[in-house]
C-alpha positions in Angstrom: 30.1 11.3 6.2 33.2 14.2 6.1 35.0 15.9 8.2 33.6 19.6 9.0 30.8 21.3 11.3 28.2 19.0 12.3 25.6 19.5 9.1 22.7 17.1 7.6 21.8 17.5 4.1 19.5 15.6 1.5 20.6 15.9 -2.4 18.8 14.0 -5.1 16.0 16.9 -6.3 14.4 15.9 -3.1 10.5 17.4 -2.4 9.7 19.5 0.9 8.6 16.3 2.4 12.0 14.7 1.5 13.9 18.1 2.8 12.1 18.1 6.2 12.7 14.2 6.6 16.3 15.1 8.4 14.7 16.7 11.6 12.8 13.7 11.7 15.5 11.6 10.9 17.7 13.0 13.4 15.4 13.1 16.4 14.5 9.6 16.0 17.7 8.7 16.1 18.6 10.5 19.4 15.0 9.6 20.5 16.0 5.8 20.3 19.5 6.1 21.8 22.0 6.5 19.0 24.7 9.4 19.5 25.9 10.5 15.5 28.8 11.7 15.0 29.8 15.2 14.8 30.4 15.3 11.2 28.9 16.7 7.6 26.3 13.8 6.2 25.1 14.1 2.9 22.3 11.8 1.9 22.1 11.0 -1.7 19.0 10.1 -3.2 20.2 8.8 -6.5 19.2 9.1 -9.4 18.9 13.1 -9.3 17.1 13.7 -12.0 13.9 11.9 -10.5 11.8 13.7 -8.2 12.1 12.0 -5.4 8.5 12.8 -3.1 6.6 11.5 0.2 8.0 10.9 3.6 8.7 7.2 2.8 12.9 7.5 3.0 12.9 8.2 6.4 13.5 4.4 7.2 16.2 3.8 5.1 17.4 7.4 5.7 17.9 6.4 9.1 19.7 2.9 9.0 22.1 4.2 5.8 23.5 6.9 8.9 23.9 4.6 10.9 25.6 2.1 8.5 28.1 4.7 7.5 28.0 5.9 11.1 29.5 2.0 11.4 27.2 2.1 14.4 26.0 -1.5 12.4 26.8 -3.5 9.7 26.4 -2.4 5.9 26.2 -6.2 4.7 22.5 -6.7 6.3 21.1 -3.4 4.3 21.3 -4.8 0.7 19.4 -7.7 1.5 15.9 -5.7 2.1 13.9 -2.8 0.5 13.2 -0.6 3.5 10.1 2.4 3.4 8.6 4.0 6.4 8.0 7.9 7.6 9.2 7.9 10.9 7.7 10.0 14.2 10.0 12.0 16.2 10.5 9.4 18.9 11.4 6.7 16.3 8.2 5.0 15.5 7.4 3.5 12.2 4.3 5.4 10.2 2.5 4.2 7.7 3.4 5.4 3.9 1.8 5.0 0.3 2.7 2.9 -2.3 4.3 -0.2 -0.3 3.1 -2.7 -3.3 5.3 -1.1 -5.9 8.4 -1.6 -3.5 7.5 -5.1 -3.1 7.4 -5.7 -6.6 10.4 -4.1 -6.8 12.0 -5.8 -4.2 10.4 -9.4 -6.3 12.3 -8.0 -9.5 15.3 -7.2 -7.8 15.9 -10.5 -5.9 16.0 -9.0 -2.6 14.9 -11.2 -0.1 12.1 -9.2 1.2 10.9 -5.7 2.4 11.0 -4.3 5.3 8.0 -1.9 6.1 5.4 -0.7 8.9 3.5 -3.3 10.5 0.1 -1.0 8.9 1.6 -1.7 5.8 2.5 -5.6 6.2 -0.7 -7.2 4.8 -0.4 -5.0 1.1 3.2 -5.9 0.9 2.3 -9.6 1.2 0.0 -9.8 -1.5 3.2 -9.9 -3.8 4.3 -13.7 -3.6 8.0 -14.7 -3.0 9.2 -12.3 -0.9 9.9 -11.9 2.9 7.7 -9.2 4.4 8.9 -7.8 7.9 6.8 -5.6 10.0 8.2 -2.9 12.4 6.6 -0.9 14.4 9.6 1.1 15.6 13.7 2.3 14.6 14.8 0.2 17.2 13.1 -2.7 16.2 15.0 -2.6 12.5 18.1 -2.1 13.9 18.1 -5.1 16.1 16.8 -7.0 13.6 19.3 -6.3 11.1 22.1 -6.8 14.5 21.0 -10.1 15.0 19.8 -9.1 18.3 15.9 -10.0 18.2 15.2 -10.8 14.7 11.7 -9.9 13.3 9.1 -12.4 13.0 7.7 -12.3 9.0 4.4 -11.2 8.1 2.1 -14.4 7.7 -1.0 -14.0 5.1 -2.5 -17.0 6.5 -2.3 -16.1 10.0 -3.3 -12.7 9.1 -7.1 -13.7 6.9 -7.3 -16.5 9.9 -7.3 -13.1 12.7 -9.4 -11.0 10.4 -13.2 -10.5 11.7 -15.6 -12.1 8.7 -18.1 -9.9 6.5 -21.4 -10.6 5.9 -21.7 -13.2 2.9 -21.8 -11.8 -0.2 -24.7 -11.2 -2.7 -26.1 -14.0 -5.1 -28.2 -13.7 -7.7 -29.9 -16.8 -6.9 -31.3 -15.1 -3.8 -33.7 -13.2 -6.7 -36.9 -15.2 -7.2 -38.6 -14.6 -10.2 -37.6 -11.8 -12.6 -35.8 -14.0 -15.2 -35.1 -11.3 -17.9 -34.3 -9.0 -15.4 -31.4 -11.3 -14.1 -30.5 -12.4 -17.7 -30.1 -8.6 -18.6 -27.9 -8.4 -16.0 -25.4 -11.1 -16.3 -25.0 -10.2 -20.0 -24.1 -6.9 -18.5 -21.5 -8.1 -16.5 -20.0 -9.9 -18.5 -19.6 -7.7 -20.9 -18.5 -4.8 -18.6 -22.2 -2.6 -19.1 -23.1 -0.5 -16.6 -27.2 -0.9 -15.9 -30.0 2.1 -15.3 -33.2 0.3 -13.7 -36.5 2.0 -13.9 -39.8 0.8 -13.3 -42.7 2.1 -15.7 -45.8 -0.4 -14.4 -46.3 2.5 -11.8 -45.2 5.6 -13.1 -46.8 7.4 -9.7 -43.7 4.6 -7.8 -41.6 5.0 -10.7 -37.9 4.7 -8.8 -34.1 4.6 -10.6 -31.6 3.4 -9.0 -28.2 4.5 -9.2 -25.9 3.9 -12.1 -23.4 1.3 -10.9 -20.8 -0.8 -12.7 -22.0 -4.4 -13.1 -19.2 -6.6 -12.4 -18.8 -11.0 -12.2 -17.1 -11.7 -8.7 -14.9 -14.4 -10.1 -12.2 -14.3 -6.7 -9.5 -13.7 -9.4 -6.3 -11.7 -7.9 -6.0 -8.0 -10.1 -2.2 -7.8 -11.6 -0.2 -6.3 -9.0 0.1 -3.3 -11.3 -3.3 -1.6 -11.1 -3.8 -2.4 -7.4 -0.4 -0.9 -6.4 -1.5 2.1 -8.1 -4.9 2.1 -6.3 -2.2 1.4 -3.1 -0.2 4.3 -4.0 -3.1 6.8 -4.0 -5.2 5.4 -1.0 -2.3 4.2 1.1 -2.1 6.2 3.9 -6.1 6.7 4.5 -6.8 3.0 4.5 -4.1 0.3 5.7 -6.0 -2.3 5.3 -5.4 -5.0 2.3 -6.3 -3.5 -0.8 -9.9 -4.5 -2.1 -9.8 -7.7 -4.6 -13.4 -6.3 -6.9 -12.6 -3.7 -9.3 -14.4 -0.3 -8.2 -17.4 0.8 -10.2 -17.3 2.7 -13.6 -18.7 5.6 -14.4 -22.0 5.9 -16.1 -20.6 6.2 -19.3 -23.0 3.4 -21.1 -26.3 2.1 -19.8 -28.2 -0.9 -20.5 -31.7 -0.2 -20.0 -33.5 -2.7 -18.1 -37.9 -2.3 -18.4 -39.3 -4.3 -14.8 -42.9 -5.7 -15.9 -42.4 -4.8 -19.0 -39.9 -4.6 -22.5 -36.5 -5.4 -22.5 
């Protein structure tokens, strides 16, 4: 902050998202009862030779103001990883790629990140780090005061709330058809997609949709790929990122004859 005319700027090579993010910024901090002073603030997004893209900086837009507004404490700030578009009357949206901050936030030995509550349960799949929900501006700042600290984001509560599926498919469900289910498992394991046609009644004759074959073996995907899959899908579905790999194109086949060759 300087001394001048009141003025709000974002540096950094900041995208129009980034650029409107000060209206937003601004109101949500009126909205939620802090009074700015009347002075030029600059906010830069370093390093400026990035792009810097998405509404995601609101968050930590808002409490680096207010830290150099000395409206609160700076010492509380570097502890977290902050990330969350904020609404007009201060409340906390949902943004994309909230598993690359956490893994960030692992790498950098921050204690945690601090994100909206929609975003809590993709944060936590990255181990060894505090994840704090908020659902709204004022809720940050009084956590980082002191005044009602945040209650972290359990897993284990979370998968304990969470309404069951229906049980998943097992081959051994499948009577009969040995070839047919051997055919399969080899292509599964070895990553083939499968084209099934039956030819004992060409008048019936059906295919069914090329889909990737894959062996549900419940292991956790790197958080590498899956934050990229966050990162794209993020801010249609909030839910915890899916642990089966989505299907392949039908670039290879393995043709499968029912009742008949293989």
């Amino acid at each position: 902050m300087a001394l001048g005319l009141p003025y709000f700027n974002v540096v950094g090579l900041p995208d129009g998202a980034v650029r409107e993010s000060k209206v937003r910024v601004v109101s949500a901090l009126k909205n939620t009862g802090f009074e700015l002073p009347q002075k030029r603030i600059t906010v830069n997004l370093a390093p400026a030779d990035i792009r810097k893209e998405g509404a995601a900086f609101e968050l930590p837009i808002a409490l680096g103001v207010l830290a150099a507004a000395r409206l609160m404490e700076e010492e509380p700030l570097g502890r977290y990883l902050f990330g969350g578009e904020l609404s007009l009357d201060g409340w906390v949206k949902p943004i994309k790629g909230v598993l690359p901050l956490a893994v960030a936030a692992r790498n950098g030995g921050f204690e945690g990140v601090m994100v909206p509550t929609a975003n809590a349960a993709e944060a936590a799949l990255m181990e060894g780090i505090q994840v704090l929900p908020v659902r709204h501006l004022r809720e940050a700042v009084e956590h980082l005061t002191g005044a009602h600290p945040l209650t972290p984001y359990s897993r284990q509560a979370a998968l304990r709330e969470a309404p069951r599926g229906p049980p998943p498919l097992d081959m051994a469900d499948v009577r009969g058809q040995p070839d047919l289910k051997l055919a399969l498992e080899l292509a599964a394991a070895g990553g083939h997609n499968v084209l099934m046609c039956n030819t004992s009644r060409p008048q019936r004759r059906q295919k069914l949709p090329a889909t990737g074959a894959r062996v549900d073996s419940n292991i956790q995907q790197g958080p590498l790929p899956r934050g990229v899959q966050g990162g794209k899908n993020g801010r249609e579905r909030h839910e915890v990122l899916p642990r089966k790999s989505p299907p392949k194109p039908p670039e290879r086949f393995l043709r499968v004859m029912l009742n008949g060759e293989t």
